[in-house]
C-alpha positions as a Python dict, from the first residue, in 0.01 Angstrom:
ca = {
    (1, 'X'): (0, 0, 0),
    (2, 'X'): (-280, 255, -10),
    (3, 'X'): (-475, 304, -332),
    (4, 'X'): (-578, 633, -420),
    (5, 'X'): (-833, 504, -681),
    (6, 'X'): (-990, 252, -383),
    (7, 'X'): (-1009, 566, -182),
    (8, 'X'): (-1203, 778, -449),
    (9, 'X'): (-1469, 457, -479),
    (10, 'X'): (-1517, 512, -77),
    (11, 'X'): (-1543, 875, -147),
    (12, 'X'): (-1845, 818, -361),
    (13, 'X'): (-2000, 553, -185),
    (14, 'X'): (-1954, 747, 126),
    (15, 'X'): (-2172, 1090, -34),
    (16, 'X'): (-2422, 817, -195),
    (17, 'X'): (-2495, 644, 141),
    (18, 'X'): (-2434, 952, 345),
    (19, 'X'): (-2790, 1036, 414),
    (20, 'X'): (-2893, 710, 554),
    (21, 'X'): (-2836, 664, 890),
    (22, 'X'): (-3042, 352, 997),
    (23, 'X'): (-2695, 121, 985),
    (24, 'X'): (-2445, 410, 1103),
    (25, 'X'): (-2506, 327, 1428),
    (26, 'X'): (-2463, 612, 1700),
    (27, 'X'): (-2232, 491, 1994),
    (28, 'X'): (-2207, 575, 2313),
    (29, 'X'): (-1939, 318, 2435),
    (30, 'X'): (-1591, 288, 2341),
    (31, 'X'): (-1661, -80, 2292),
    (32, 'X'): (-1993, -189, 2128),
    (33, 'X'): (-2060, -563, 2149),
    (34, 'X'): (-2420, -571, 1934),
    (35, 'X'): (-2316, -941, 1802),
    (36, 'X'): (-2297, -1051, 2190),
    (37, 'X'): (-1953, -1209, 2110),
    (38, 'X'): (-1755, -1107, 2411),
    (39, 'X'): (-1851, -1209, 2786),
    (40, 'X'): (-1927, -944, 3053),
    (41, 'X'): (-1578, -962, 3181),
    (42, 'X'): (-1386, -931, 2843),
    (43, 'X'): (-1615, -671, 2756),
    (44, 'X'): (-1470, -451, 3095),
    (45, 'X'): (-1160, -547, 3025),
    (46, 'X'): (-1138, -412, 2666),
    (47, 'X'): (-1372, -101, 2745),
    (48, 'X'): (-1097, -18, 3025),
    (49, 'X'): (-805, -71, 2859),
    (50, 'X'): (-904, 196, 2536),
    (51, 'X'): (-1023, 427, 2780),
    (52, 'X'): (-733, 483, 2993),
    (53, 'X'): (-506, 471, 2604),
    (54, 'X'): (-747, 768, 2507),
    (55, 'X'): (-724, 930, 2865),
    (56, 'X'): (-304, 900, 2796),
    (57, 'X'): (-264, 961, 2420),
    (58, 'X'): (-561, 1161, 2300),
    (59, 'X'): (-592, 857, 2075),
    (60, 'X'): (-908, 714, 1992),
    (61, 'X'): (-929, 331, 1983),
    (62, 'X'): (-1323, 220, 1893),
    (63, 'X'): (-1433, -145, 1892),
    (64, 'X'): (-1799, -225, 1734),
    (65, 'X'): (-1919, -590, 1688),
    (66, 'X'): (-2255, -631, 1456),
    (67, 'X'): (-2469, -927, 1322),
    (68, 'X'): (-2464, -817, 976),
    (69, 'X'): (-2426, -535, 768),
    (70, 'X'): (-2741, -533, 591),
    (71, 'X'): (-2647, -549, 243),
    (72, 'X'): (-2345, -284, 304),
    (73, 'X'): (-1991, -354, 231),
    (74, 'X'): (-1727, -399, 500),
    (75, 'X'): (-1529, -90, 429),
    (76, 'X'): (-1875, 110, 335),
    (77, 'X'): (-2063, 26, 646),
    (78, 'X'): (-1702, 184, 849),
    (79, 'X'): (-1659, 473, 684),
    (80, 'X'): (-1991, 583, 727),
    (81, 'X'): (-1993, 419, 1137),
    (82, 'X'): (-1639, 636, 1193),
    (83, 'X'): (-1725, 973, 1021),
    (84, 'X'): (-2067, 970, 1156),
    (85, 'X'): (-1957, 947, 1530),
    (86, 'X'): (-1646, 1174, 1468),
    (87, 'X'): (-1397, 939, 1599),
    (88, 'X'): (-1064, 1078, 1709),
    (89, 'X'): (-1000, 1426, 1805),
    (90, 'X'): (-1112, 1692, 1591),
    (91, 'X'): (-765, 1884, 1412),
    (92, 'X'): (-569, 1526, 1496),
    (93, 'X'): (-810, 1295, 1342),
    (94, 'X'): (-640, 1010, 1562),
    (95, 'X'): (-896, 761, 1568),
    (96, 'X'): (-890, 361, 1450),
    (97, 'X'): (-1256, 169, 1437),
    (98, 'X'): (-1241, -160, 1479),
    (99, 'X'): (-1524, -344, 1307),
    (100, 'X'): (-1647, -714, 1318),
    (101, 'X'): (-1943, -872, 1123),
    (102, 'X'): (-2025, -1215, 1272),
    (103, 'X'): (-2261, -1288, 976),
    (104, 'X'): (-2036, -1199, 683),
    (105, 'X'): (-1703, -1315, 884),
    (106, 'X'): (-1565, -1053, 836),
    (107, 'X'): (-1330, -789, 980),
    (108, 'X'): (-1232, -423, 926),
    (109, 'X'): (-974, -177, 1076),
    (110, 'X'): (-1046, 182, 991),
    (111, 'X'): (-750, 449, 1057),
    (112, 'X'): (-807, 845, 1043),
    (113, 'X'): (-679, 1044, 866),
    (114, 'X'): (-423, 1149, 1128),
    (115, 'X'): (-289, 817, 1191),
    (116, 'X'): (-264, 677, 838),
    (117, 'X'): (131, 711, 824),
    (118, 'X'): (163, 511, 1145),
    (119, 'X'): (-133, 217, 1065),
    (120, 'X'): (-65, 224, 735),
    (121, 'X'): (-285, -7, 510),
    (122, 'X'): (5, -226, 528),
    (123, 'X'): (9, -238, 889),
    (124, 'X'): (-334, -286, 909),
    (125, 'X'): (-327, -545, 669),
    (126, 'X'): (-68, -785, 825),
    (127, 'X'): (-257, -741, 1198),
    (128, 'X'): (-590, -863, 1048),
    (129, 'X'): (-404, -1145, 852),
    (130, 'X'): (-161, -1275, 1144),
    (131, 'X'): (-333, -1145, 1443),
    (132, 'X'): (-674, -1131, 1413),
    (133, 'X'): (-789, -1434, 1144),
    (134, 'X'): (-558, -1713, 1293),
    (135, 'X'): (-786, -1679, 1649),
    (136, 'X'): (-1083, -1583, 1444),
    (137, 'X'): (-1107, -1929, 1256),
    (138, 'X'): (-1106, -2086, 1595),
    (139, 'X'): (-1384, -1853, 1692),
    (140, 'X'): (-1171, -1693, 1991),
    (141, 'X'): (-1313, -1385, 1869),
    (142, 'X'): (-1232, -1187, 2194),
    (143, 'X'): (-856, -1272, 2180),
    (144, 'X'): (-795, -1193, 1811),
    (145, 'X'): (-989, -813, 1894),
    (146, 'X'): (-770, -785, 2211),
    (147, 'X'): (-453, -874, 2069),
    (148, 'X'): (-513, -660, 1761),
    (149, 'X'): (-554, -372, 2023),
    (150, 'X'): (-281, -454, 2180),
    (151, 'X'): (-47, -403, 1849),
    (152, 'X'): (-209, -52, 1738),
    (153, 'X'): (-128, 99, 2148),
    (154, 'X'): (220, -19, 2082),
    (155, 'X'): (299, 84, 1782),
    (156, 'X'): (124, 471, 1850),
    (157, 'X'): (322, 424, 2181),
    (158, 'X'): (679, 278, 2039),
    (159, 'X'): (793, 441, 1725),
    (160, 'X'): (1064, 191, 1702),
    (161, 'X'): (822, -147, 1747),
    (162, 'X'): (637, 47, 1440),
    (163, 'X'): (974, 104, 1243),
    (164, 'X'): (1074, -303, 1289),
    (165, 'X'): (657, -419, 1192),
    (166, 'X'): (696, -187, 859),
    (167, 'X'): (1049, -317, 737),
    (168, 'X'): (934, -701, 815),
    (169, 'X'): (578, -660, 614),
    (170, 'X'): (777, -449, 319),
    (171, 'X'): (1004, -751, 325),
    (172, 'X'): (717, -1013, 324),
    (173, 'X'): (543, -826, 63),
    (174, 'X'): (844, -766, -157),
    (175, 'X'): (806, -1000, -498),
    (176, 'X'): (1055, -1165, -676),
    (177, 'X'): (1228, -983, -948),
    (178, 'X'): (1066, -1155, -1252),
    (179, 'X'): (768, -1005, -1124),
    (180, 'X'): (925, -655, -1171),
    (181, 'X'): (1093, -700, -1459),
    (182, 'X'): (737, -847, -1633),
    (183, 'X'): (529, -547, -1467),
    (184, 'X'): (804, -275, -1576),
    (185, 'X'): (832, -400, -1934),
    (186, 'X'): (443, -434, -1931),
    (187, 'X'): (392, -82, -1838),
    (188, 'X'): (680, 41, -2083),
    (189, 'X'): (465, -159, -2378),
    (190, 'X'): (177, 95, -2243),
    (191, 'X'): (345, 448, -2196),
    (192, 'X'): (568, 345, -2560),
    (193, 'X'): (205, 308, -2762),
    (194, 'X'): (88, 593, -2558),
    (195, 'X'): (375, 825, -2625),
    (196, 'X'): (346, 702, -3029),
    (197, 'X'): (-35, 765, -3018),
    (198, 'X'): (60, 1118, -2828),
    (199, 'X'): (290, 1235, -3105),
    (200, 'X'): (75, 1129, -3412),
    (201, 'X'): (-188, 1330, -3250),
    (202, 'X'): (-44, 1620, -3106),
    (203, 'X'): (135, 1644, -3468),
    (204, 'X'): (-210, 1633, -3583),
    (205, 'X'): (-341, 1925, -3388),
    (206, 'X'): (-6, 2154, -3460),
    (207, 'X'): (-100, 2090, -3849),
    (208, 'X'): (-497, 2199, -3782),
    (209, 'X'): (-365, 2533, -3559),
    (210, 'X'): (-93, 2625, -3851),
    (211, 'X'): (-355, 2584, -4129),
    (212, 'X'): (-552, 2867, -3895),
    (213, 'X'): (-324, 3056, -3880),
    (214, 'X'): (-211, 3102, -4229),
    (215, 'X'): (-561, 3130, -4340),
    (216, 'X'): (-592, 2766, -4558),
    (217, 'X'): (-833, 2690, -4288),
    (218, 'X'): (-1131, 2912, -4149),
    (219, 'X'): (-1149, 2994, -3761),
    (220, 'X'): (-1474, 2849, -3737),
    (221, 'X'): (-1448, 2501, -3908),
    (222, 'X'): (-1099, 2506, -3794),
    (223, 'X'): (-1179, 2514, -3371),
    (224, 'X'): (-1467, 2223, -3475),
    (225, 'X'): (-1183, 2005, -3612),
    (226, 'X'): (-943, 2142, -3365),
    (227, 'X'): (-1192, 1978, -3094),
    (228, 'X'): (-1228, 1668, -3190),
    (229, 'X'): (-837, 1673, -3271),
    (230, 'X'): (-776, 1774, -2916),
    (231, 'X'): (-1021, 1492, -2789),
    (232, 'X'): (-750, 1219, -2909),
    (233, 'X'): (-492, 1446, -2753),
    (234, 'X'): (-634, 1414, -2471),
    (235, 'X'): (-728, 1012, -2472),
    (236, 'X'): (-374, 983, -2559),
    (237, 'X'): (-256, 1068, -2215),
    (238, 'X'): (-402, 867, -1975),
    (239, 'X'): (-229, 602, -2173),
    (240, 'X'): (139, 759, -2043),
    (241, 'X'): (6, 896, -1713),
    (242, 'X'): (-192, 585, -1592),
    (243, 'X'): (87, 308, -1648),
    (244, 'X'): (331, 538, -1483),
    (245, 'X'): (79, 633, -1158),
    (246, 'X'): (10, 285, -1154),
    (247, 'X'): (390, 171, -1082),
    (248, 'X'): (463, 448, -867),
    (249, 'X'): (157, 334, -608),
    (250, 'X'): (253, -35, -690),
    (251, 'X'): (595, -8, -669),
    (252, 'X'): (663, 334, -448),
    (253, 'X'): (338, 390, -239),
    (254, 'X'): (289, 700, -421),
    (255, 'X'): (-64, 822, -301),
    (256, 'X'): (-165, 1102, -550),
    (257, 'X'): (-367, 1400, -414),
    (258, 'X'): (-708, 1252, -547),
    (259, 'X'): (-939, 1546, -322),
    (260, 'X'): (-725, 1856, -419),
    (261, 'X'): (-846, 1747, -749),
    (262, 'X'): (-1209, 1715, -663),
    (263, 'X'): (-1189, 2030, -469),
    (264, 'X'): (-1059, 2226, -751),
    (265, 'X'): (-1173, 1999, -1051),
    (266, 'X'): (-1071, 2359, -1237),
    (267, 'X'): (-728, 2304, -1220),
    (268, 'X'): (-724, 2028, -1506),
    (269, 'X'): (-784, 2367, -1672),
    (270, 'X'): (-412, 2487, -1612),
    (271, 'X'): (-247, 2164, -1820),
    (272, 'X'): (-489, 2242, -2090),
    (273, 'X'): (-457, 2600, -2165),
    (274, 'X'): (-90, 2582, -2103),
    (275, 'X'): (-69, 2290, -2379),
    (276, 'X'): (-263, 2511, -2576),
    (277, 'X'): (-42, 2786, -2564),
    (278, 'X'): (271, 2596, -2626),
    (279, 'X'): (124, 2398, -2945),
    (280, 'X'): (14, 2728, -3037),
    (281, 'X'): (326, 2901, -3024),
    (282, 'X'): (503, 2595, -3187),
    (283, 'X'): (229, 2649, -3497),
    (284, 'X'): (357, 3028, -3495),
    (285, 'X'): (726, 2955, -3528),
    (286, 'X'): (644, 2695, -3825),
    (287, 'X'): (481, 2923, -4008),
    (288, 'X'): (685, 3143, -3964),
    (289, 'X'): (976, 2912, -4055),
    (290, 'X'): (833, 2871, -4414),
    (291, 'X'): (807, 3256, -4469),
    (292, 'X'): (398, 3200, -4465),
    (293, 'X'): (234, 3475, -4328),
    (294, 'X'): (-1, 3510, -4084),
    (295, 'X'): (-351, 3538, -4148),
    (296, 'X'): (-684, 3453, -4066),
    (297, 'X'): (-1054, 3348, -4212),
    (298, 'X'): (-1315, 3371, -3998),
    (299, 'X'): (-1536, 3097, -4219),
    (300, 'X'): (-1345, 3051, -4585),
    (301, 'X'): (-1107, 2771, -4626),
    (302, 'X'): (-926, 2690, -4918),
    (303, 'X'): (-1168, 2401, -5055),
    (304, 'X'): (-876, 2217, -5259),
    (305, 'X'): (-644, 2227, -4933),
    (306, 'X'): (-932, 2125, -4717),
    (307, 'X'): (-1014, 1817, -4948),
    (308, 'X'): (-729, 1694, -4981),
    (309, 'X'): (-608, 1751, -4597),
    (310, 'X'): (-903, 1705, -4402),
    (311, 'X'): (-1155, 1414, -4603),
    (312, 'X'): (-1216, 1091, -4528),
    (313, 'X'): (-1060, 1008, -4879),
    (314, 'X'): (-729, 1258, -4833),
    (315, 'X'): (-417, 1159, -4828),
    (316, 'X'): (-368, 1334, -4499),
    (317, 'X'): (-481, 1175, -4185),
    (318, 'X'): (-506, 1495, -4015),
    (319, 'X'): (-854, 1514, -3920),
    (320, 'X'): (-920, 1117, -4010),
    (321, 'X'): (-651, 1020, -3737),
    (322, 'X'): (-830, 1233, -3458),
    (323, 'X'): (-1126, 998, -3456),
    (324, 'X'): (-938, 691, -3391),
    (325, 'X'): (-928, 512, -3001),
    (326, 'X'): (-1765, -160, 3139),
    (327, 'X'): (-1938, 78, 3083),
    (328, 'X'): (-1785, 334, 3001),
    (329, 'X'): (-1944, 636, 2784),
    (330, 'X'): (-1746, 825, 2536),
    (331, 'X'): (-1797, 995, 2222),
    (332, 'X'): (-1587, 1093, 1933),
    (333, 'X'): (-1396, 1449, 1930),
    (334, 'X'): (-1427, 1549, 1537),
    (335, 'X'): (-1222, 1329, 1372),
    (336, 'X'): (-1279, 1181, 1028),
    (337, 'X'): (-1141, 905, 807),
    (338, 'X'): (-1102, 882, 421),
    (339, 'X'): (-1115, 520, 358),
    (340, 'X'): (-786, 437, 497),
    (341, 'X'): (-718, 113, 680),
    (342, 'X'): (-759, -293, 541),
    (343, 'X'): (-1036, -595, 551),
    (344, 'X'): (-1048, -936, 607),
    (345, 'X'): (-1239, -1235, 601),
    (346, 'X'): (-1170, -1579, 814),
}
């Protein structure tokens, strides 16, 4: 189960870390044994067998053994390792990193972005856990890499043997259905006080917008409370979006588009104005409703009105309310990974 908010914490690392390339190391081997963990034969062995998959398949299976990661996290220290060399082809981004810290015991499998929907973090996950750990522990540290290397050419080589590996980890990660029931009604306790809090507030900013536009409130004191109105608008909603993002990646895999959004952070822009527009129009119609006219103030607001609506001591919480909550050399074609893939520790 990939999460998008994980992914957007590698993102950042990734740009914060991206200008040091001391522990990024540039390979020039398809297998890199700097923790000496692997004797000369294995170390043939493994380099030949992911050279003639890549020679087949295009695909781009890496294997890099350190000491340490000097102070780095796991999933840091192979984002930066895989982007850096451009694993996988460039346009295909079909490349998996796998990377083993001897001093941290620890273990990482880093997919591309082109072959995240076949070694899902799922996948990923269960072939550290049962295939990698198990020999780890008993420091057959060879075995558990060449086994794990085994699985990933099979499943980009058998669509089926994929298929049958996804249904039995959905299975084994399926919970019971207390555990449902508890996280559904805890989320609908969420997006309930956030649709409340949503109402009270939006009701709020209708009632500043129609006293603007019938004139019992100037434009210019009116957009300052209008703001800060709009501010608990706008807190409101992550309270109804976040519960229900967070059960549809919990419960669905739903992976939401996280870099459109930083690509075009202007887009939040569209929600806004068109809420906007719609509370705006809804502030017409009342007014209109009532036979009020429509007028305007640039700065005059009708002091009595504006006491008793908009104090601290007013019976209306309008304004009040808005303030509350072998050797073998290779090198990588282009491709690039975004965090996707799964750790482990033995």
């Amino acid at each position: 189960m990939r999460v998008w908010l994980f992914r957007l914490f590698l993102f950042l690392l990734a740009l914060n870390y991206g200008h040091s390339q001391s522990n990024s190391h540039q390979l020039t081997e398809i297998v890199t044994d700097q923790a000496g963990i692997f004797s000369a034969s294995d170390l043939v062995q493994l380099q030949e067998k992911l050279t003639l998959f890549e020679q087949e398949t295009t695909n781009q299976i890496v294997v890099l053994t350190v000491v340490a990661l000097n102070g780095e996290t796991i999933e840091q220290y192979a984002l930066n390792v895989f982007n850096n060399n451009e694993l996988g082809q460039k346009g295909k981004d079909n490349g998996v990193l796998i990377l083993f810290a001897q001093q941290e015991r620890e273990v990482r499998i880093e997919v591309g972005y082109g072959l995240e929907p076949y070694i899902t973090d799922a996948v990923a996950s269960r072939i550290i856990r049962e295939t990698m750990i198990p020999r780890f522990k008993e420091e057959r540290y060879f075995e558990g890499i060449s086994a794990a290397t085994d699985q990933i050419i099979n499943f980009l080589d058998d669509p089926d043997a994929l298929e049958e590996f996804k249904q039995e980890t959905a299975q084994e990660e399926k919970l019971p259905i207390w555990v449902y029931l508890f996280l559904g009604a805890f989320f609908l306790i969420f997006v309930t006080a956030g649709g409340f809090y949503f109402y009270q507030t939006n009701k709020s900013f209708i009632k500043v917008l129609k006293d603007i536009f019938s004139g019992r409130l100037g434009v210019f004191p009116g957009t300052f409370i209008l703001f800060f109105t709009g501010l608990s608008v706008l807190i409101s909603i992550p309270f109804i979006i976040a519960p229900i993002l967070i059960a549809l990646v919990f419960f669905a895999d739903f992976e939401p588009n996280v870099d459109s959004l930083l690509d075009n952070p202007y887009l939040i822009l569209i929600p806004v104005l068109f809420y906007v527009f719609i509370t705006s129009v809804i502030a017409i119609f009342k007014l209109k409703s009532g036979d009020e006219p429509l007028k305007f103030s640039a700065f005059k607001s009708d002091k009595s009105y504006f006491s008793k609506s908009y104090s601290s001591s007013g019976s209306s919480s309008g304004f009040s309310s808005s303030f509350g909550g072998g050797s073998s050399s290779f090198s990588g074609g282009g491709g690039s990974s975004g965090g996707g893939g799964a750790s482990g520790s033995w």
